[in-house]
C-alpha positions as CSV (number, residue, x, y, z in Angstrom):
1,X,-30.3,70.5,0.8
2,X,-27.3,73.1,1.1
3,X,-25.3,70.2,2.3
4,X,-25.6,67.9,-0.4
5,X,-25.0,70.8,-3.1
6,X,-21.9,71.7,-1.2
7,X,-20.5,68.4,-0.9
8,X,-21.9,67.6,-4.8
9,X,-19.7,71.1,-5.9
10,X,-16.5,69.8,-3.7
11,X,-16.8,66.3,-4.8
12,X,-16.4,67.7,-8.7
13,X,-13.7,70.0,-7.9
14,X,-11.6,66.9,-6.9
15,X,-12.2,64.7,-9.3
16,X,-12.1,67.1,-11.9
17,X,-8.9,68.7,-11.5
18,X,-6.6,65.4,-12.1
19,X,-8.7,65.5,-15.4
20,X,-6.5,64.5,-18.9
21,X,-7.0,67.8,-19.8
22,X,-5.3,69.2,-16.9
23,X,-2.4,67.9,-18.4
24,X,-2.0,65.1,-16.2
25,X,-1.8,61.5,-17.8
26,X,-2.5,59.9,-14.3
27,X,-2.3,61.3,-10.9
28,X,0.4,63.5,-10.9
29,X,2.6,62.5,-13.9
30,X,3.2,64.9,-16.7
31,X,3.0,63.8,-20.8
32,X,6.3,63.5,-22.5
33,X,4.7,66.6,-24.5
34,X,4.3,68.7,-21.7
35,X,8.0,67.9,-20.5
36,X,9.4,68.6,-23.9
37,X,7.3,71.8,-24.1
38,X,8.5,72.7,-20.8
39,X,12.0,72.4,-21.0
40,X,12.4,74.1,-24.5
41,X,11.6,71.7,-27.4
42,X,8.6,71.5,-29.8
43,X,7.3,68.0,-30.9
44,X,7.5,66.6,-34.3
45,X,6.5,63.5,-35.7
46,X,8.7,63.8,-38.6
47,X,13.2,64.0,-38.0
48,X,14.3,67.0,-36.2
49,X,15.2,70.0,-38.7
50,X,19.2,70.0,-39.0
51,X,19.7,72.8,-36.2
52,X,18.0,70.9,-33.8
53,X,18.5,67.3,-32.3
54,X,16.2,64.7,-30.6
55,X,16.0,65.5,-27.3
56,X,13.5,62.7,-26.0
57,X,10.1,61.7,-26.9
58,X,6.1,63.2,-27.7
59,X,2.9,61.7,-27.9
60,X,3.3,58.6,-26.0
61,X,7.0,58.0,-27.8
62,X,5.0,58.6,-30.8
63,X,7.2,61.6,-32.0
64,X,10.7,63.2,-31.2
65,X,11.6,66.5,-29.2
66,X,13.5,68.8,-31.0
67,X,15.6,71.4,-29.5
């Protein structure tokens, strides 16, 4: 019984970890929101305020990242 309980509790700590709320879209790619974030920016659906320009995409090219 300790067995299957062990290999149930490493079997979720697997599949769980690559989870979309990780902040992984698939295995091992980040979200254009995460990048932007990352490197700076801030995400707006809207135009970028005048002291900032477009520095790539958020939200699935949904939005632009300002910096």
């Amino acid at each position: 019984m300790k067995t299957h309980c062990f290999l149930l509790l490493m079997f979720c700590f697997l599949f769980f970890q690559i989870a979309p709320g990780a902040g992984l879209t698939s295995l091992g790619h980040r979200s254009d929101h995460y990048l932007c974030v990352k490197n700076g920016g801030f995400c707006l659906y809207s135009s970028c305020p005048l002291h900032t320009k477009v520095e790539g995409t958020c939200y699935q090219g949904k939005g632009n990242c300002c910096k």
